[in-house]
C-alpha positions in Angstrom: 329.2 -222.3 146.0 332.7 -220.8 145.7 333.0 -221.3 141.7 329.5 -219.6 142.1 330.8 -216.7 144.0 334.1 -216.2 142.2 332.0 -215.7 139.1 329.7 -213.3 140.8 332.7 -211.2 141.8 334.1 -211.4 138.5 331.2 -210.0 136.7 330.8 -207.1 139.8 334.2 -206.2 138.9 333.0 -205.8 135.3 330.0 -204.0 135.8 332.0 -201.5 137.8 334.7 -200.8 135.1 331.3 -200.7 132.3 329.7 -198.1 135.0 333.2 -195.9 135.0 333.2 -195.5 131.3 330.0 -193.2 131.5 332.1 -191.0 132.9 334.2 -190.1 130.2 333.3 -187.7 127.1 335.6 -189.2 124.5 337.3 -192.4 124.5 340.5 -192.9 122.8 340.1 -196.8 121.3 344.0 -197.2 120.7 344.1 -199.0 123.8 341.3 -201.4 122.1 341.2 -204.5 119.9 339.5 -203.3 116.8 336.8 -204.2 115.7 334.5 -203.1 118.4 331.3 -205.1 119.4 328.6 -203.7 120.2 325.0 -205.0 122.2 321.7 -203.6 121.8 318.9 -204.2 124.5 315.5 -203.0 123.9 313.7 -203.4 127.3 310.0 -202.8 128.7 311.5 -199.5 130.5 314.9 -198.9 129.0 317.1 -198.7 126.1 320.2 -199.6 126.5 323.5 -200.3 124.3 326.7 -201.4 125.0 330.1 -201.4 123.1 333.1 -203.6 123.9 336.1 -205.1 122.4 337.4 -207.9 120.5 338.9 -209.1 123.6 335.7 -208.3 125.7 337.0 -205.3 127.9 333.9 -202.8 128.2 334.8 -199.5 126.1 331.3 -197.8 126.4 327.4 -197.3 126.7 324.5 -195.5 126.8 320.7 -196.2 127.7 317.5 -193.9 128.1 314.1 -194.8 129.5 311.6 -195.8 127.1 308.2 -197.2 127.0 308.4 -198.5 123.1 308.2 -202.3 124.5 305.4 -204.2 126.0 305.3 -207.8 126.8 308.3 -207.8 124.9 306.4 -206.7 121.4 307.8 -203.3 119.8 304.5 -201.3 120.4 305.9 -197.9 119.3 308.1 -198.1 116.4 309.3 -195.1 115.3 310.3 -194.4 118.9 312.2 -196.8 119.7 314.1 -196.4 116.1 314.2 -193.2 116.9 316.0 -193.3 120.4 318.5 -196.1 119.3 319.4 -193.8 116.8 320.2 -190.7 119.6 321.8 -193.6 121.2 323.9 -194.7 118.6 325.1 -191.1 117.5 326.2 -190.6 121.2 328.7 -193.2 121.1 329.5 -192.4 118.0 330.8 -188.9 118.8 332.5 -190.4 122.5 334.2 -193.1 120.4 335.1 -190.7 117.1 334.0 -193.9 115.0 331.1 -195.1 112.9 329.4 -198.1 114.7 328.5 -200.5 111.9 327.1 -203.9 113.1 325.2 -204.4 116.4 323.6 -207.9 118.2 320.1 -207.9 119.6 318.2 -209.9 121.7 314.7 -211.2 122.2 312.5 -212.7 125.2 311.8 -216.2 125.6 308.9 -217.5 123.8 308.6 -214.6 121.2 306.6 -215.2 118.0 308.8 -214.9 114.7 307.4 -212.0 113.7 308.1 -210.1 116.7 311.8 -211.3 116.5 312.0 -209.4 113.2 310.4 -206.5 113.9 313.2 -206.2 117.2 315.9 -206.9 114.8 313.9 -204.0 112.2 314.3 -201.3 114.6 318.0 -202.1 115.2 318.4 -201.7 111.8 316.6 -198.7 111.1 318.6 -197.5 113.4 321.6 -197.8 111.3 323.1 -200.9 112.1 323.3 -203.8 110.4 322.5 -206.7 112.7 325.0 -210.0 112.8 323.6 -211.6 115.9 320.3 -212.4 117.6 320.5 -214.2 120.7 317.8 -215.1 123.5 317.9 -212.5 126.5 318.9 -215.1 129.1 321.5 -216.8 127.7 323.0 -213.4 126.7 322.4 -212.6 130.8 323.9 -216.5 131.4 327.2 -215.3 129.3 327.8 -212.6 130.8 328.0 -213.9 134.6 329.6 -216.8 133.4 326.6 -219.5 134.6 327.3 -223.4 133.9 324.3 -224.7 135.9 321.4 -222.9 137.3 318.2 -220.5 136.8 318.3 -216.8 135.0 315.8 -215.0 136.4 315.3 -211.9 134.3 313.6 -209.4 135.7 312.1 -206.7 133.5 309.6 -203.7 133.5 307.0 -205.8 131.6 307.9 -209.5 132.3 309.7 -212.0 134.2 312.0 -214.3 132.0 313.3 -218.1 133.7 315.9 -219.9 132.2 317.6 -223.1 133.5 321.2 -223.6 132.1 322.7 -226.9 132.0 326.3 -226.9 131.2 326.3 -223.8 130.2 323.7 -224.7 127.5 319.7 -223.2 127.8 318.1 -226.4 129.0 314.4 -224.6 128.5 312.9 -221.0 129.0 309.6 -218.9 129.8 308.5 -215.8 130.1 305.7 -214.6 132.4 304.0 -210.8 131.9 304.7 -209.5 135.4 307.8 -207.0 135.9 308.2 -203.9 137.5 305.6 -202.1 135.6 303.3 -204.0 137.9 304.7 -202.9 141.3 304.2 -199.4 139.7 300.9 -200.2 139.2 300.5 -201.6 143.0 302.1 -198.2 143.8 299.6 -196.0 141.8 296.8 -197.7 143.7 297.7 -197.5 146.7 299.1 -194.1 146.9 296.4 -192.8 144.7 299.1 -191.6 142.0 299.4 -191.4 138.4 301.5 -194.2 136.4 304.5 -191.6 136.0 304.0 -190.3 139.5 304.4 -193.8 141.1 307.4 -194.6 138.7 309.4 -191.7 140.2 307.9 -192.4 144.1 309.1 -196.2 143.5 312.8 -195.2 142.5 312.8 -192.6 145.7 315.4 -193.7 148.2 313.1 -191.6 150.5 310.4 -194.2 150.4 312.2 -197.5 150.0 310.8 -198.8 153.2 307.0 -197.9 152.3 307.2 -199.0 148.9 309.2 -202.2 149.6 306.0 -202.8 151.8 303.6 -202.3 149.4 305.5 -204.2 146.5 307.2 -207.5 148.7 304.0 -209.5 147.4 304.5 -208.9 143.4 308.3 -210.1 144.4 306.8 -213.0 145.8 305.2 -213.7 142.9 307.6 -213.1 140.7 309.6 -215.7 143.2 306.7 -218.0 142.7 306.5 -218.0 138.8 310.2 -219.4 139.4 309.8 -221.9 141.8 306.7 -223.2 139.6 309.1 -223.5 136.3 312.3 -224.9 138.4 311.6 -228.6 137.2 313.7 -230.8 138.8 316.9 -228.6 138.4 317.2 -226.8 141.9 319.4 -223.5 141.5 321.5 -221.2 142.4 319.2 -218.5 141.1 321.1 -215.3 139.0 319.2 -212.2 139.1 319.4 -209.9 136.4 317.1 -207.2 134.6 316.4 -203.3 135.6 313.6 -204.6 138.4 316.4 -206.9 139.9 317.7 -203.7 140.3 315.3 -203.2 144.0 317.6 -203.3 147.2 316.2 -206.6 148.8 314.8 -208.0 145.9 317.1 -210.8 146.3 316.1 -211.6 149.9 312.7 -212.1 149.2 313.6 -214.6 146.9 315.9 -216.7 148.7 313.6 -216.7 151.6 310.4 -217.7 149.2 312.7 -220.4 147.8 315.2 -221.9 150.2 318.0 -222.0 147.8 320.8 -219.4 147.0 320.2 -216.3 145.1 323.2 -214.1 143.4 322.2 -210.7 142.0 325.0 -208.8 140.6 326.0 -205.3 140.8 324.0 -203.7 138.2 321.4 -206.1 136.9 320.5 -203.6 134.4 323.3 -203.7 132.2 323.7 -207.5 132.8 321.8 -208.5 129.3 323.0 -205.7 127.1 326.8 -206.5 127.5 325.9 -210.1 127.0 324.3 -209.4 123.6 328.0 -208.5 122.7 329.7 -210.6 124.6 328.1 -213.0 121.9 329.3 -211.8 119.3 332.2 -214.0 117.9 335.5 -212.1 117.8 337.1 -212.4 114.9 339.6 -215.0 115.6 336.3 -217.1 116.6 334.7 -216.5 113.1 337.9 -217.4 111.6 
């Protein structure tokens, strides 16, 4: 439990210092190790990219909310080329430098063809993709996990990985996310889809909404238990929907065992994705 903990801190303290570089309009790389890195995320609900260094350190990144992805198949192509590419020209005029090469990622359980048309839109983009790695054990590098489940938590799915010595022992991927508690939300409140995404994120009716929502939690906590096997936790949150204050508890009190959700699940699997990337010493 403490080697558990440290590493939770470890990435907090990282997610802080990737959430403080939104704040800046330019960012000077001399205080880098060239060549950059750089992670790109295409999620249910968001876009999201991330840039780090050869050593690691977070330099930058930039997201936008998007509904290009379903089930974790590009439904809307052109979009989703289309915002990477706003994305990529952003941090292209913060960093003053061309961003060449990018890693993706892609759900557990994905059909080959879909993988390719994930890594197509990075590259019409503009970059030319090195890397593709599976979306929980890009989450699983970047908290640092040897042994336990990835619960990855998205707007259109719920991924669970166990990790075995730092190795992905098995993975699935179920279709309920937090597209579904929107949907719970529209019903309920008699809203449209849109309407009920913006009451959800309200801090003004977290106590309401948590109400309404605790059971698609409890499901979601529920498609974990049912995939656990034999290997028995701690569970790592991570994903935008991990993102709910009190998700968490749910889960821990549906499944007995510890439950770690980091600081900002969102960015969780994007800086992964680059954290995978060898650095150059590695490829040499």
């Amino acid at each position: 439990m403490i080697r558990e903990q440290t590493e939770m801190d470890r990435s907090n303290e990282y997610l802080l210092q990737m959430d403080a570089t939104s704040e800046k309009e330019f960012i000077d790389l001399k205080q880098f190790v060239l060549p950059l890195k750089v992670g790109v995320d295409l999620g249910t609900s968001n876009i999201v990219v991330t840039v780090l260094d050869q050593e690691n350190r977070p330099v930058a990144f930039e997201m936008e909310s998007a509904n290009v992805v379903k089930d974790g198949i590009v439904v809307q192509f052109l979009d989703a080329v289309r915002i990477l590419e706003k994305l990529k020209s952003r941090l292209e005029q913060r960093l003053n430098t061309k961003l060449e090469e990018a890693a993706t990622a892609i759900p557990p359980g994905i059909m080959t063809g879909n993988t390719k048309v994930i890594s197509n839109v990075v590259e019409n983009a503009g970059f030319h993709v090195t890397h593709v790695i599976d979306e929980p054990e890009a989450a699983a590098v970047m908290m640092g996990i040897r042994d336990g489940i990835v619960v990855d938590i998205g707007g259109g799915t719920t991924g669970v990985s166990a990790v075995k010595d730092g190795q992905i022992m098995y993975s699935m991927d179920e279709p309920t996310g937090g597209t579904h508690m929107t949907l719970v939300i529209s019903g309920a409140m008699e809203l449209e889809f849109s309407e009920a995404e913006q009451y959800k994120k309200s801090q003004d009716n977290y106590q309401l909404v948590f109400t309404m929502i605790q059971p698609v939690m409890e499901k979601m906590a529920h498609i974990t238990r049912s995939f656990m096997r034999e290997q028995e936790g701690p569970i790592y949150l991570a994903g935008g929907t991990s993102c709910l204050k009190g998700i968490e508890a749910v889960f821990q009190k549906y499944l007995g065992i510890a439950v770690y959700k980091p600081q900002n699940p969102l960015l969780v699997t994007p800086i992964g994705i680059a954290m995978s990337i060898p650095s150059v010493k590695e490829k040499a």
